[in-house]
Each structure stands twice: as C-alpha cells, then as structure tokens.
N, C-alpha and C positions, 0 to 999 in steps of 0.2 A: 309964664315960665321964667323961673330968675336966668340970666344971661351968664356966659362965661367969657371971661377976655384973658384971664393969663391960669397958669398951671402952675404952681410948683415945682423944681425941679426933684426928678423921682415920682411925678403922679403920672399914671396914664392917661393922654390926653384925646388920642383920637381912634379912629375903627377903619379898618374897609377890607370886603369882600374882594377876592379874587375868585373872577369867577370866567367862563369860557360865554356864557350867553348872557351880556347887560340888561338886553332888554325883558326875558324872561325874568331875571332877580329883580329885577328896578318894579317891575309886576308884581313878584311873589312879595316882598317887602313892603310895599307902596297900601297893598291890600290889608298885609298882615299889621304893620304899624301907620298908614295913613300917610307915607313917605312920598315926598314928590322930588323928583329933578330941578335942582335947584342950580342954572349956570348953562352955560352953552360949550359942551369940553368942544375942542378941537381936532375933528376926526384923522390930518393928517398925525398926530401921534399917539392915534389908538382911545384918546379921551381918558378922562377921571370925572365919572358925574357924581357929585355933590348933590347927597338925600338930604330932603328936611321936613319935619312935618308940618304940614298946612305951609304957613307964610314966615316959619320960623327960621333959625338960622341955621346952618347944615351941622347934621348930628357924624350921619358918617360920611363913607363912599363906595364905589366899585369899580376893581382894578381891573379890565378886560385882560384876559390871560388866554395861551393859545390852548385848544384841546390835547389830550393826555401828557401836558410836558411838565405844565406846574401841578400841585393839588390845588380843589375850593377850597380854601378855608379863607373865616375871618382874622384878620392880623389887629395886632393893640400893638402901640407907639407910645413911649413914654416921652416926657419934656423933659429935656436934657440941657446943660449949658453950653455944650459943646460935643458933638457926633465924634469929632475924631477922635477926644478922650476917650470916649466909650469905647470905640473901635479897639483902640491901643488898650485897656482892659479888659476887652473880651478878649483877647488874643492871649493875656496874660495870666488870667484864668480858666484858659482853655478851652473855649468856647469856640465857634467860628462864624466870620463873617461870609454872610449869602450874597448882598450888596451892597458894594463898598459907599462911601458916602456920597449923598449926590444931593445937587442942589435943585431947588423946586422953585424956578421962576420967582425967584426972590421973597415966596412965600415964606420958604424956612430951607432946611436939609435933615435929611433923613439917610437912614441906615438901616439893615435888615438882618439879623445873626442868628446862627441856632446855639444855644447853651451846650455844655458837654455831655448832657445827656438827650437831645438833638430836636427841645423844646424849640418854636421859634418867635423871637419876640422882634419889633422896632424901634428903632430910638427918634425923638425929632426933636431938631434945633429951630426952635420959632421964630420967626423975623417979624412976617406980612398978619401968617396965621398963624395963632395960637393953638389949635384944635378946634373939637367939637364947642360949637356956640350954644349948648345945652345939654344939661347931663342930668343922672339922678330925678328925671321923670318919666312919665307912662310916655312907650315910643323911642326912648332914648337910652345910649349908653350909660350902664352903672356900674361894672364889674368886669375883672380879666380874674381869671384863677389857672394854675400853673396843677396840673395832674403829674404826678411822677412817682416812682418807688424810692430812689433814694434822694430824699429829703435834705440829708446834712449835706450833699453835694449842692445841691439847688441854694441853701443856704450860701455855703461859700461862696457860689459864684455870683450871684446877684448881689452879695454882698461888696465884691469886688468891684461890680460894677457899675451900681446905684447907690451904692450905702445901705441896701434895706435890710430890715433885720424880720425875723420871722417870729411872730412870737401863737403860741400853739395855744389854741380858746378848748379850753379843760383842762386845759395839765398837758405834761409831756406824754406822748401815746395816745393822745388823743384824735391823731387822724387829720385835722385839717389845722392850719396855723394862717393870722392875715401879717400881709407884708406891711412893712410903715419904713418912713426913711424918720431915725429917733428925733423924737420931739413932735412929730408928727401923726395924723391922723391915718388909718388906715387906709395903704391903696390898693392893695389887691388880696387875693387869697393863694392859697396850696393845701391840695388836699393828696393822702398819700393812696398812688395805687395800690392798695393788698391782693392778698388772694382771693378779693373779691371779683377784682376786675381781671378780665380777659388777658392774656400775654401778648394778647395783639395788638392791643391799644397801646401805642406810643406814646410817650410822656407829652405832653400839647399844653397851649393856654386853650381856654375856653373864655370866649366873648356872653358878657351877660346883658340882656335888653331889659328893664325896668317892663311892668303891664300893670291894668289894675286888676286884671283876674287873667290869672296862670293856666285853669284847665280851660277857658275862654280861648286863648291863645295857639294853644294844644290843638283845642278841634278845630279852629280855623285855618291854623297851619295844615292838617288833615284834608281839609277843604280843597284847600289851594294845592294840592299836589305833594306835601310835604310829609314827612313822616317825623314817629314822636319815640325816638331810640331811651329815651328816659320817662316815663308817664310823672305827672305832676305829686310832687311827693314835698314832705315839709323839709326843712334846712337850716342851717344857722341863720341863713342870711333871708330867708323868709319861705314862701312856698314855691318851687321851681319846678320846671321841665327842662329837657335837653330836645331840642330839633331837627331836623335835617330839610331844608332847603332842596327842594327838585333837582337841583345841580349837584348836590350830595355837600353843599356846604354844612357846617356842626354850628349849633350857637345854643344857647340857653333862654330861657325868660325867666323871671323872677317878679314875685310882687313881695318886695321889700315890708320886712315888719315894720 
C-alpha cells in the first residue's frame, strides 16, 4: 500500500468515529475492513484508538463519546495551515465553532465547526501527524461528500474557508459537484438534497471507505449487526452503499471505478 506522509493544505486528511461503545465499533469495523488497534490510548483521558489494517499504518480512529449527549457519526478533518485562521473564517462566513482549537499532544491541533447550514466538518494543523498513513485503498479512507439543499450557500462558505471551489460533473443542475482547492485535484464531493430525500435528513458530510466488492460489504455489515439504509447502487464515483454501524453510526463503501 503506497504510504502517506503529508496532505495538501485543503485535502481531507484523516476520519474518526464518535461513538458511545469502543469496543463494540473497534469489532464491528475490525471484522467489516480487517481493522486492528493500533497503540495503547491512555484510559485516564477516555483513549483515542488508532485503527489499521493488518500491520499497516493507522487509517482512522474512535472518539469514545458519552451515551445520548453527542450523535455517532463519523467526522473528516482537513489539513489546514493554521486552525485559528480557520476558526476566524468560519466565524466570518457564518458558520460556527463546536470546538475551539485544541492541541493534541504535540501531534498537531484541531478544531471542530458546523457550516451555516449545521453540516459538521474538522480542520487539523499537523505537526507530529499528518493524518491517515493510507488512503484510496480496499479498507481505507477515500472520500467525504457534503449532502445539503442549498448548494450556493455551501459554496460560499467553504469557499471562504478552504479556498474550495465546487465545480458540478454534467453541467449546472446536475445534482452533485466535487470540491478542489484551484489548481488542484479533486477533494471531496456535494451532492444536493431534492425532493428526493426526506426533510429529515440534515445536511451532513458522509465518510466514504474504499472495498473491492460493495454488495460484499453490504451483506457483511448485515452480518455483523449492521443495517444497509442505502442498497448498493452505481455512482459517479463507482458502485456504493450507505451503512449504519450497530451504534447507529452512517458511512458509505464504495468500490471506486
């Protein structure tokens, strides 16, 4: 698996679950991508275990969270050159910060905000670690996408806040556009809520896991306790599912064209 040591500033660099039960996900994951506990967290401040597959480098983590106070979900962190610019531009286009910037044992600093329409994403400044030590393989992080209705808003504000620009794969009206900071390669996507999706569904990023076979994935997560709120169907970005995790975490798989 080719290695990763540094990020661009404006790519998302790294993942991790918040979730109420460690040891459950660190199972449900471990089984469904072959994820092992990589590191010995420190149980006086609640731990951060460091997943990776087989003997590889660590792809994500999982953030022990207390029951009914945060939601499961999984969170994406972009590499940033500095946390508290960000800050000071989420602020400025309207966004708001969930946690202010904090430092991570010399590893880097991080920050956590919801956009103006109450998406929530993270930013890290890397010092120690750069992020995930492997991406864009089977098992591994490949993709964040940004679901929401109004789009041009989404625009302006990441725009303000990354530099990214959104450019829409068909034409304008076409429903999903991927994110790039200019000059650069695509780092994420957006696709727009219609009246297709539920009123219920809040505007969110959705974390994507790279597989080599997507309805493989599906019925294993089914296996393991998990359910499959999306059935594996084709995409821009290849064949995908949407998941839910026992804990009620959301995430995707994908087997990339």
């Amino acid at each position: 698996m080719p290695e990763r040591t540094a990020y661009p500033p404006g790519t998302p660099c790294w993942v991790d679950l918040g979730t109420p039960d460690v040891e459950a996900s660190q199972e449900f994951y471990g089984r469904l991508f072959g994820w092992h506990g990589n590191g010995s967290p420190d149980p006086a401040t609640g731990g951060y275990p460091m997943l990776a597959p087989g003997a590889s480098l660590p792809v994500a983590a999982l953030m022990p969270q207390v029951v009914g106070r945060q939601p499961v979900a999984w969170g994406t962190y972009v590499s940033v050159e500095d946390v508290d610019a960000v800050v000071a531009s989420v602020g400025r286009a309207g966004g708001r910060v969930l946690m202010e910037p904090m430092d991570i044992e010399g590893h880097g600093r991080a920050t956590i905000f919801a956009d103006p329409l109450g998406a929530v994403l993270g930013a890290w400044e890397p010092r120690e670690f750069a992020g995930a030590g492997v991406v864009d393989e089977p098992g591994t992080y490949c993709w964040s996408e940004l679901a929401c209705r109004d789009t041009a808003a989404a625009e302006a504000f990441y725009g303000e806040v990354f530099g990214w620009r959104a450019e829409n794969l068909g034409g304008p009206g076409s429903g999903y556009a991927e994110w790039s900071v200019p000059g650069g390669p695509p780092v994420g996507g957006m696709i727009q809520a219609d009246g297709r999706w539920s009123r219920e569904v809040a505007p969110h990023w959705m974390v994507y896991f790279a597989v080599e076979d997507c309805d493989g994935a599906a019925a294993d997560a089914l296996e393991l306790g998990g359910t499959v709120p999306v059935l594996p169907a084709e995409a821009a970005l290849g064949r995908f599912a949407v998941l839910r995790d026992p804990q009620g975490g959301m995430f995707a798989v994908v087997r990339p064209r």
